[in-house]
C-alpha positions in Angstrom: 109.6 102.5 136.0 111.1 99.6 134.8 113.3 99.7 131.4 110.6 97.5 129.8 107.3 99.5 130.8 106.2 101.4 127.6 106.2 105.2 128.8 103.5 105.6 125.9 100.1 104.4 126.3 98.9 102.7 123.1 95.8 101.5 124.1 93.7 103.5 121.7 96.3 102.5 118.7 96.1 98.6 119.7 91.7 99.0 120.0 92.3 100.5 116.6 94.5 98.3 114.8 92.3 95.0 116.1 89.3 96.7 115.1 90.5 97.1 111.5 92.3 93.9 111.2 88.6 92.1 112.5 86.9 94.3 109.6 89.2 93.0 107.0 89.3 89.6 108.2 85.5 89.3 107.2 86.4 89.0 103.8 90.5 88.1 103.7 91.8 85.0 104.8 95.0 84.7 106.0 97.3 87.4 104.7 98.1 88.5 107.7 101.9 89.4 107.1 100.3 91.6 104.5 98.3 93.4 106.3 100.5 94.2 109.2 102.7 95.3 106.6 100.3 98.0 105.0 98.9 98.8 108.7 102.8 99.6 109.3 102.6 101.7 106.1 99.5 103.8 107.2 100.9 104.3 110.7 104.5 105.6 109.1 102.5 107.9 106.8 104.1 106.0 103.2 102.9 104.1 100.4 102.6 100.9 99.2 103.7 98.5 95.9 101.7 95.2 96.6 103.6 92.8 93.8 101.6 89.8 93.2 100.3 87.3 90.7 96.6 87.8 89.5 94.0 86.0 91.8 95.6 86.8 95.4 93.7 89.8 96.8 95.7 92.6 95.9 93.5 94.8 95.2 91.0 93.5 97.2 92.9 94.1 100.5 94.2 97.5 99.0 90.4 98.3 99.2 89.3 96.9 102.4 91.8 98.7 104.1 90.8 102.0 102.7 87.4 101.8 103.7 88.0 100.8 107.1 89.1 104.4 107.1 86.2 107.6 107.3 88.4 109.2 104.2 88.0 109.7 100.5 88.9 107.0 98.5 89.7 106.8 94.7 90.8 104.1 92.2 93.0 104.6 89.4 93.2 101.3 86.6 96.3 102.4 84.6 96.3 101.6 81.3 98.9 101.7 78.3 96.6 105.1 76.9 96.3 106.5 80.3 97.7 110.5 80.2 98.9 112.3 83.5 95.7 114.6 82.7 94.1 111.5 83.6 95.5 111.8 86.7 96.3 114.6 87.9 93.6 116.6 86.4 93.5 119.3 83.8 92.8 122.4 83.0 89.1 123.5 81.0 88.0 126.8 79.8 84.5 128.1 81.3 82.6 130.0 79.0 80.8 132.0 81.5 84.0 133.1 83.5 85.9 132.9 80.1 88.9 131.6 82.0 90.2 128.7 82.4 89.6 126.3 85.5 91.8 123.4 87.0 90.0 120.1 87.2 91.4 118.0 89.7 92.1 114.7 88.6 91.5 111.3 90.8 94.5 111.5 92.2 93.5 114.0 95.1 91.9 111.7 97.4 93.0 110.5 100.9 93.5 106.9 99.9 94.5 106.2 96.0 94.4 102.7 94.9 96.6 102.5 91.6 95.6 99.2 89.9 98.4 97.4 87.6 100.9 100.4 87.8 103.2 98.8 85.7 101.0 99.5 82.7 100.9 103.0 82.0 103.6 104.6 80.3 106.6 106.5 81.7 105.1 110.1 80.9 102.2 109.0 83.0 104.8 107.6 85.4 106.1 110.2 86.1 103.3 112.3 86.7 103.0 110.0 90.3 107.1 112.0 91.5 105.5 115.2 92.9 102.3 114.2 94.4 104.1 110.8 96.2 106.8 112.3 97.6 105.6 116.1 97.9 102.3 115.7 98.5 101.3 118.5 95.7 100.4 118.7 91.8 101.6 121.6 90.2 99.5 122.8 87.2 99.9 126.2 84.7 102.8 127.1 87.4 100.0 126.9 90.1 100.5 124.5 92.9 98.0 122.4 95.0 98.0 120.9 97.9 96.8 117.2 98.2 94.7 116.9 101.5 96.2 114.9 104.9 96.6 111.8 105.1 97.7 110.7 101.4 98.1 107.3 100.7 99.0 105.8 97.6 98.1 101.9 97.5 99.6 100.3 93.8 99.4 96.7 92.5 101.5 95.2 89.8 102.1 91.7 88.4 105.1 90.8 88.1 105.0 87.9 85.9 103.1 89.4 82.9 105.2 91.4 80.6 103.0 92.0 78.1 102.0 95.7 77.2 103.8 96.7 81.2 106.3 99.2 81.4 109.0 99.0 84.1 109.0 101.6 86.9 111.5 103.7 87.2 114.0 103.8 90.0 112.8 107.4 90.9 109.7 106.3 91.5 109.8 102.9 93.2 112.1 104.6 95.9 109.1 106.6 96.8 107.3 103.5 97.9 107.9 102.9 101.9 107.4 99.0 101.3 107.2 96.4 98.5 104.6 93.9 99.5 104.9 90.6 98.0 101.7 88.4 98.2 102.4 85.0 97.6 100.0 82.2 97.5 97.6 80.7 100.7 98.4 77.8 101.9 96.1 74.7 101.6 94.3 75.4 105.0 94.1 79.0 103.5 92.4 78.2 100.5 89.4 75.6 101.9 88.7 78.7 103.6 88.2 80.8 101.2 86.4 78.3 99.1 83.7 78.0 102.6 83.8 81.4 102.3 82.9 82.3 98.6 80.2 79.1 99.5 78.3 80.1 102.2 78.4 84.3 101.1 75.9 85.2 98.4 78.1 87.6 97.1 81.1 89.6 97.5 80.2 92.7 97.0 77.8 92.8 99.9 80.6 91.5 102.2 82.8 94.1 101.3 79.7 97.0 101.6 79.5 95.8 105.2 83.1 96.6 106.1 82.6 99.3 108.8 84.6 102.3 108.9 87.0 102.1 112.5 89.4 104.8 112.0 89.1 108.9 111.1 91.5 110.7 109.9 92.5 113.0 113.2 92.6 109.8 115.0 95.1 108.3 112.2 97.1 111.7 113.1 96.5 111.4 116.6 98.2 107.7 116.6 101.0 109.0 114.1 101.9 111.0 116.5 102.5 108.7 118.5 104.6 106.6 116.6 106.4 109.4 115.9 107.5 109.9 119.8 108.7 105.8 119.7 112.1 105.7 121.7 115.2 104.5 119.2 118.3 104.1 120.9 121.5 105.9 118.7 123.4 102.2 118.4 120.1 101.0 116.5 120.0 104.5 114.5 124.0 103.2 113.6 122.7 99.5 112.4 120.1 101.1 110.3 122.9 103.7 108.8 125.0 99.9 108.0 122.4 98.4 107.0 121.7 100.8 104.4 125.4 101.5 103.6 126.4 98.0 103.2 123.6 98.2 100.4 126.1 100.4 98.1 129.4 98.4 98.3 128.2 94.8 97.8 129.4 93.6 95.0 126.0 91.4 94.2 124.7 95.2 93.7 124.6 97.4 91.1 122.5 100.1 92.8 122.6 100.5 96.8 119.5 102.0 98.9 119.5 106.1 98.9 119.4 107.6 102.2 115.5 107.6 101.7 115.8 104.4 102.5 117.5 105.0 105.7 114.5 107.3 106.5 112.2 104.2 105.6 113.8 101.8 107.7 113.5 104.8 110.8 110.0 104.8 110.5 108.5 101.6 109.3 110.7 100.1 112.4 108.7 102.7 114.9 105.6 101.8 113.8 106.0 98.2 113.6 106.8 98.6 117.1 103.7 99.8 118.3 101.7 97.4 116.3 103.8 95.1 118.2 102.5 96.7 121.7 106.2 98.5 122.5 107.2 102.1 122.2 110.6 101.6 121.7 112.5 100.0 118.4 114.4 96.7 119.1 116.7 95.2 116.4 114.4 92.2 115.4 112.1 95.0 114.0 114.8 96.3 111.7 115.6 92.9 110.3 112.1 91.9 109.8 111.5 95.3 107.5 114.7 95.1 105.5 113.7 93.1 103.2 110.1 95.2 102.3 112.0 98.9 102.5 114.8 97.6 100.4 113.9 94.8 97.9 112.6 97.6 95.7 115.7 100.1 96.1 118.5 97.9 95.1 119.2 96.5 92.0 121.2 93.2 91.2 124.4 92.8 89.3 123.8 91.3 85.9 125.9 88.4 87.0 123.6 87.5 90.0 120.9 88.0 87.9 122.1 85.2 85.5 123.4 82.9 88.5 119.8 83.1 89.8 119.6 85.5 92.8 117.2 87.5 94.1 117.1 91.0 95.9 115.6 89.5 99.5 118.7 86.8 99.2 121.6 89.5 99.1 119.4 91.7 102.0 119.3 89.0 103.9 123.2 88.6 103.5 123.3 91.6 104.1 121.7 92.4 107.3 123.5 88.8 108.5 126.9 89.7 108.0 126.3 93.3 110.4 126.4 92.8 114.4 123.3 93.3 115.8 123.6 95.8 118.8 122.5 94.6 122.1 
């Protein structure tokens, strides 16, 4: 066997991931950076901040990609009044048992789209810590267990500040990726004005979107991913990568070792999508940027000269040798 034959067979996984990408492509145009990104984010089992200004399909890919999955789905619009009861559920007294009974709230669902996230308070904020990273909602000292796989999908805007509340730091490092949507391009855009044109409606487009995927074959192909081959000097450039994070001086806060994690296995299953089951260091560099953007946070100084988060990355992953 030659050093460049995969020793995993991702057939299935590569039948899957066209057959979803076909589904959403029905409705999205373009995008496609986007969606490898939050295909990535399904395969490495982590959730999703899509950052984007109104009017570019945030929510609108958020939702294709759920239901070209056979799971539950829910949708969340936070709002400055929303209450974590709101979310995680609550508890209500039955008069026939004369006890009291634990409502789930929307949040226990297989695929959670969180609409403007930015806008609920930080009470409600923080209700999101256990159930993102633990997978559980504790209630009246009672835990439950959310059911497998558990995907959080959130949108913000980032240019409206009006009645938004920042997210705390706690909580944005449970996000595998921050997805920035930006604008299509002129080619883009006639084709989504043909498309809007010759569909009578959107709704029915999105209502044909087939279901490709279950949720033991998800686990099936994270499993998978999971087996990818890393060799230990690309496990070291991540470790830099991440490190070099909490000395730069354009910095104020570094990446947590969370992020290290992140980088691990974002980079694994980007490789598959890529047709490899092994991690190469172009994989790395191409996911820095969306693991970290959202874990670091600028100097005051750099702030005022202008900078942004993906600049310093970028200096950052530049200035470290990339193993061959």
């Amino acid at each position: 066997m030659s050093p460049y034959e995969n020793r995993l067979d991702l057939t299935e996984l590569k039948t899957t991931v066209d057959a979803i990408r076909a589904e959403i492509g029905k409705v999205i145009v373009g995008q496609q950076q986007t969606i490898d990104l939050l295909l990535t984010a399904l395969l490495a089992d982590g959730h999703v901040l899509i950052e984007g200004v109104p009017g570019v399909a945030k929510t609108l890919i958020a939702k294709l990609l759920a239901k070209t999955i056979s799971v539950d789905f829910s949708r969340i619009q936070f709002t400055p009044d929303l209450m974590p009861s709101d979310v995680l559920g609550t508890s209500i007294f039955n008069p026939k048992t004369t006890e009291f009974e634990y409502r789930r709230g929307p949040i226990f669902s297989n695929i959670v789209l969180i609409d403007e996230i930015n806008r609920a308070p930080a009470k409600t904020q923080a209700a999101l810590f256990e159930v993102m990273e633990e997978r559980q909602a504790t209630n009246d000292g009672i835990t439950y267990l959310l059911a497998d796989p558990f995907l959080v999908l959130a949108t913000q805007n980032p240019v409206e500040q009006e009645g938004t509340y920042r997210l705390p730091e706690a909580q944005l490092d449970r996000f595998l990726f921050k997805v920035v949507v930006g604008y299509p391009n002129m080619i883009e855009e006639i084709n989504i004005l043909k498309g809007h044109h010759e569909r009578r409606n959107l709704s029915d487009a999105i209502e044909a979107i087939q279901p490709t995927l279950t949720a033991d074959q998800l686990q099936a192909l994270r499993t998978q991913v999971h087996r990818v081959h890393i060799e230990d000097k690309l496990l070291e450039y991540i470790a830099q990568i991440v490190q070099s994070t909490r000395t730069n001086k354009s910095l104020f806060l570094g990446a947590s070792p969370r992020a290290s994690v992140a980088l691990l296995n974002s980079s694994k299953a980007l490789a598959t999508l890529r047709g490899r089951d092994f991690v190469t260091p172009e994989d790395v560099q191409e996911l820095a940027a969306p693991v970290l953007r959202h874990r670091v946070l600028l100097t005051p100084e750099r702030e005022m000269e202008g900078g942004t988060a993906d600049e310093v990355i970028g200096q950052v992953v530049q200035k470290i040798e990339v193993p061959r």
